[in-house]
Structure formats: structure tokens, C-alpha cells
N, C-alpha and C positions, 0 to 999 in steps of 0.2 A: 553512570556517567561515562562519558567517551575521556577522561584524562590517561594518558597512559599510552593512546593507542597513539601509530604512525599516519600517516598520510595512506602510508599500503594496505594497513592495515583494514584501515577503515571503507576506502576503497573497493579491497577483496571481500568484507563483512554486506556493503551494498550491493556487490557485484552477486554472491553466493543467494541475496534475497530477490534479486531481480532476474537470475536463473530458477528458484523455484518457481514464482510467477509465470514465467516463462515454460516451465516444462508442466504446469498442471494438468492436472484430467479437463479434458474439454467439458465436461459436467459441470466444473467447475466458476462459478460466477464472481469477477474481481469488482465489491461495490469500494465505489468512489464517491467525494464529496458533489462533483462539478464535471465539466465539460474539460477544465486547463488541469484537471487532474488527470483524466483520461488523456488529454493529450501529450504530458506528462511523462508518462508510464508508455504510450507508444512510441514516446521518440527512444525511452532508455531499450525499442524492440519488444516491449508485452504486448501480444497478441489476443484474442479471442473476447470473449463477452465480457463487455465489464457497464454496468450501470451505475448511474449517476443518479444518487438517490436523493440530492436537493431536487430535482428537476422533473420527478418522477410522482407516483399517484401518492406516495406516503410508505412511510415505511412498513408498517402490516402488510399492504398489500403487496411490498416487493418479496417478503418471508412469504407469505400465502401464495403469491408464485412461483419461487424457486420450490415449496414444497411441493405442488401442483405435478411440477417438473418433473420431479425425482433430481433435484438440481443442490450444490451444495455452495458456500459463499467464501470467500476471504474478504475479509474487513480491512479497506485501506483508507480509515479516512487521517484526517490532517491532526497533528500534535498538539493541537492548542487547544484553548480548555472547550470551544465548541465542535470541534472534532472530538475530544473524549467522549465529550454529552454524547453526540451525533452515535460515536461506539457504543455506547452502551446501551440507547434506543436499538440500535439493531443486534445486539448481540442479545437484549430481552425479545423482540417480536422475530429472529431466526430461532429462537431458544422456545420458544410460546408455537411455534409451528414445526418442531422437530426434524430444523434445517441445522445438515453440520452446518459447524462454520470454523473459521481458522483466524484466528486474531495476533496468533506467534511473529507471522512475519514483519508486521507495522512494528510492532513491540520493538524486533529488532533493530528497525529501520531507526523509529524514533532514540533507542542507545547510542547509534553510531551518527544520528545526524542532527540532534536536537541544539545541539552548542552553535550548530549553523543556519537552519533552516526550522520551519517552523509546519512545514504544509506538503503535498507533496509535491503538488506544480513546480517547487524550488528544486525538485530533487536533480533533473539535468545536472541545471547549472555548477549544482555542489557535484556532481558524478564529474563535468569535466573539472574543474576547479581540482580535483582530488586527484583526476589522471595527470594536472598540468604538474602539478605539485611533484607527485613521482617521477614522472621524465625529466625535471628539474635537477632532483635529488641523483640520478642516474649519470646524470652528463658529468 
């Protein structure tokens, strides 16, 4: 649970998840639920390959590609209970075709943001919400 933490805190906790996103190995594949999740994650500045695995051939075949690749994945879908499912579909068919994969950083995202948001789409909005809150607390 996020009880406890500040405004900064939580802030700096999204900030340090959306710098690793941000500095990965270009190998590296950010899947996402959607299209407004990808868009998302470019406005908070992530950059390079990310796929949208509603949208796409199925999820085997996006594991059977990244292995194909030599390519590895970070799991970002959404916190709610079909985003779980959705994780764990891919985390068995990246795990079935001997793709890393990285599921740490959602993990995070969802401790520090779940009290507010539920998806990732939301996540902007709660990034500036959280910077208006500390320049608030500042003044």
C-alpha cells in the first residue's frame, strides 16, 4: 500500500520507474494493454518499441517473436484484475519461449499508484497531479 508515503515521495518512486523505461536496452520490448497506454508512457518521454498486445496477432505469437528477435520484454499492462489476467498470459507464453521478461517495474508502479489510478493511460494525469501537489507544498 502507498499509506505513508508523501506526495514526493511517490512522485520520485514514478519518476525513478519511468527513467528505467526510459534508459532500457533498445532490445528491449515495453508490451502494453492499447494504443492510450502507449500514448501514455510517450507523453511521461518513453521512447522506442513498445507493443500493444490487445491489437496484435495474440499473445504466443508476440513471445514467439520477441524470441525469434533475440529480443526481451517489460510487462506493463493495467492493474485491474484484466490487466493481471492479461500479465500472466504473457508472462506464461514469454516464459514458454525463453523470453526475459521484466514484470518489477509495473509491480512498482502499481504500490505507488493503485489508491489513484487503476491503468496506465491514467498515469500522466496522476504524474502531474503529484508534481502540482509538491510545488503546492513548496510555496
Amino acid at each position: 500500500m502507498t499509506t505513508g508515503r508523501s506526495h514526493r515521495e511517490r512522485l520520485e518512486e514514478i519518476q525513478e520507474v519511468l527513467d528505467e523505461l526510459i534508459a532500457r536496452d533498445p532490445k528491449t520490448v515495453i508490451l502494453v494493454e492499447g494504443m492510450k497506454d502507449r500514448g501514455a508512457l510517450t507523453i511521461l518521454g518513453v521512447r522506442g518499441e513498445m507493443v500493444q498486445v490487445q491489437s496484435s496477432d495474440g499473445i504466443f505469437a508476440i513471445a514467439e517473436r520477441l524470441a525469434k528477435e533475440g529480443k526481451s520484454a517489460i510487462i506493463m499492462t493495467d492493474w485491474d484484475r484484466k490487466g493481471g489476467q492479461l500479465g500472466r498470459l504473457l508472462r506464461n507464453a514469454l516464459s514458454s519461449n525463453s523470453v526475459p521478461y521484466d514484470d518489477r517495474l509495473r509491480q512498482r508502479l502499481v504500490m505507488v499508484a493503485k489508491q489513484d489510478v487503476k491503468d496506465v493511460q491514467s498515469l500522466p494525469s496522476l504524474y502531474s497531479r503529484l508534481v502540482q501537489e509538491v510545488q503546492v507544498r513548496r510555496s
